[in-house]
N, C-alpha and C positions, 0 to 999 in steps of 0.2 A: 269728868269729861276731858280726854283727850285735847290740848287746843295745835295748832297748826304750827304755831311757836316753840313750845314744849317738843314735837315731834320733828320740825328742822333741829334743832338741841341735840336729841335724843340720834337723830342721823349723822349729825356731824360726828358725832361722838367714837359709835360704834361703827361704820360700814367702814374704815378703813381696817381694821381688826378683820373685821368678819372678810373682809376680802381677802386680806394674809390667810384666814384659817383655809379658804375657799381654793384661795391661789396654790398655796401647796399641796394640795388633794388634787389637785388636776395639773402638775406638774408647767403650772404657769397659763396654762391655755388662758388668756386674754378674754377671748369672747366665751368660752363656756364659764369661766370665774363671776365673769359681767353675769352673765343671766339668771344664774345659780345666784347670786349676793341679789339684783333685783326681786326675785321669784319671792326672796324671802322677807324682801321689805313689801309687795304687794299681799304678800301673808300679813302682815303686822299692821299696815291701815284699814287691812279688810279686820281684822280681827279685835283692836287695843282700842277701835271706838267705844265697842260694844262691851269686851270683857274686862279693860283697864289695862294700862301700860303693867306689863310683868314688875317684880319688884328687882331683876335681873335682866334687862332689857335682850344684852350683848350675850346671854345662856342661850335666853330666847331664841334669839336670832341665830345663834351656831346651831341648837337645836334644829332648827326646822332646817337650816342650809344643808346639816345633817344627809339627813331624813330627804332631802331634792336629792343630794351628790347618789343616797344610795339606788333612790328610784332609776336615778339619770341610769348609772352603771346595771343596772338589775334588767336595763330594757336595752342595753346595746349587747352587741356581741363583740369582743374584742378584733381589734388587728394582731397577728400573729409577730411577735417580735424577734429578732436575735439576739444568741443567750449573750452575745457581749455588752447587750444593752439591759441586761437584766440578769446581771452575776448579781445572787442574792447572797453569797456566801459569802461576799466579800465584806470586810469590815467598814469599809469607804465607801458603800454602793447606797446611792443618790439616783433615780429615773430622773434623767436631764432631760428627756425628749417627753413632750406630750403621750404620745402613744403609750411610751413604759408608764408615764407615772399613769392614765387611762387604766391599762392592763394593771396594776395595783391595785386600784381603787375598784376595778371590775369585783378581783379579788375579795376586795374588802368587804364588797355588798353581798359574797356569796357567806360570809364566813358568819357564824353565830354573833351575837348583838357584842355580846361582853368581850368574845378573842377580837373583833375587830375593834370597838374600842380600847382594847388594853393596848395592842398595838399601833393604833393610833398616837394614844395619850404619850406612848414611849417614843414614838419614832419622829411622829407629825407634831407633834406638844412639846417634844426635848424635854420631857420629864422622867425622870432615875427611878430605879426601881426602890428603891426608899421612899420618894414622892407618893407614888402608885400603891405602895402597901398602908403606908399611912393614910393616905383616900379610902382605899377600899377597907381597911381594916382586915390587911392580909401580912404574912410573914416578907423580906424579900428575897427569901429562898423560894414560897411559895409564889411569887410573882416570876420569879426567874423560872420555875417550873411552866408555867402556865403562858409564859411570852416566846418560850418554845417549843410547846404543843401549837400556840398559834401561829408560828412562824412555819412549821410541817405543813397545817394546814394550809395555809398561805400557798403553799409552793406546791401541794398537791393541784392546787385549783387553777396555779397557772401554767405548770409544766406542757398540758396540751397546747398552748397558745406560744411557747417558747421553740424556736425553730431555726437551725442558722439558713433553713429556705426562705426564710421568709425574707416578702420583701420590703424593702422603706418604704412608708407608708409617705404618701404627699403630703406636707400640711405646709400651712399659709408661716414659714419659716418667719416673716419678718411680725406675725401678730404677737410672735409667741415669745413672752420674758421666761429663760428658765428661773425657777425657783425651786429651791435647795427642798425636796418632798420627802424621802423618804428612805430610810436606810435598814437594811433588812438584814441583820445579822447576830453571832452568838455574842459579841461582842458590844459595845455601847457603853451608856455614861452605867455603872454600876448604883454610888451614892457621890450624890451631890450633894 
């Protein structure tokens, strides 16, 4: 049994992590980070009384944060962005605004389970494609094939939402800390 003790522990521990994982998938948004990291601790007392604390608590908890970020994106429809805020080609390219890193992560929920976590793991994880073959028990040629079939995809699914009509979207500028989300390109860490 679960006690009340154990799981302030068990909070202290992990919700700042799982915020960092949360925060960079929503390109810093404050209050969606907030809800999304709650969502998935009111999953975990609904859940760890009954079935036992996981033996990886903070999997857990990225897991289901997961699994909310993609529902979130899978049920909005994007804001249309300017390609200067979403040069994906560029070697340096970070979505510093909410909106872009939204419009990524919209992305992200569209794309098959495995291309968007390998992407993930690469871009939002800062994990090398040596890291990534050694996980998956892949080559990392064949990783490097496979991170840019998913970066095509990637850019098929946002190119209609990319527009230099489009226009800035409003957001609550002072809620929002950017954090460093996402970087979309041929380029990156190789082996580390």
């Amino acid at each position: 049994m679960l006690t009340e003790i154990e799981l302030v522990q068990i909070y202290r521990e992990h919700t700042a992590p799982l915020y960092a994982f949360v925060s960079r998938r929503v390109g810093g948004d404050r209050g969606l980070a907030e809800d999304i990291v709650q969502d998935a601790w009111l999953r975990a007392v609904a859940v760890w009384p009954r079935r036992g604390t996981p033996d990886h608590p903070r999997a857990w908890l990225i897991l289901v944060a997961r699994n909310l970020l993609v529902s979130h994106f899978r049920r909005r429809r994007p804001l249309p962005v300017d390609p200067a805020e979403l040069e994906l080609e560029d070697d340096s390219y970070c979505p510093e605004t909410p909106w872009a890193a939204a419009l990524v992560s919209w992305g992200l929920a569209r794309l098959r389970k495995r291309q968007a976590q390998l992407l993930e793991a690469f871009y939002f994880d800062g994990k090398s494609t040596r890291e990534i073959a050694k996980e998956c028990g892949l080559s990392e040629r064949a990783v490097e094939g496979r991170l840019r079939r998913a970066r095509q995809n990637l850019e098929k699914r946002l190119r209609p939402y990319v527009s230099s009509d489009a226009p800035a979207p409003i957001a609550a500028e002072s809620a929002v800390e950017p954090v460093a989300a996402l970087k979309l390109s041929e380029g990156g860490r190789k082996n580390a």
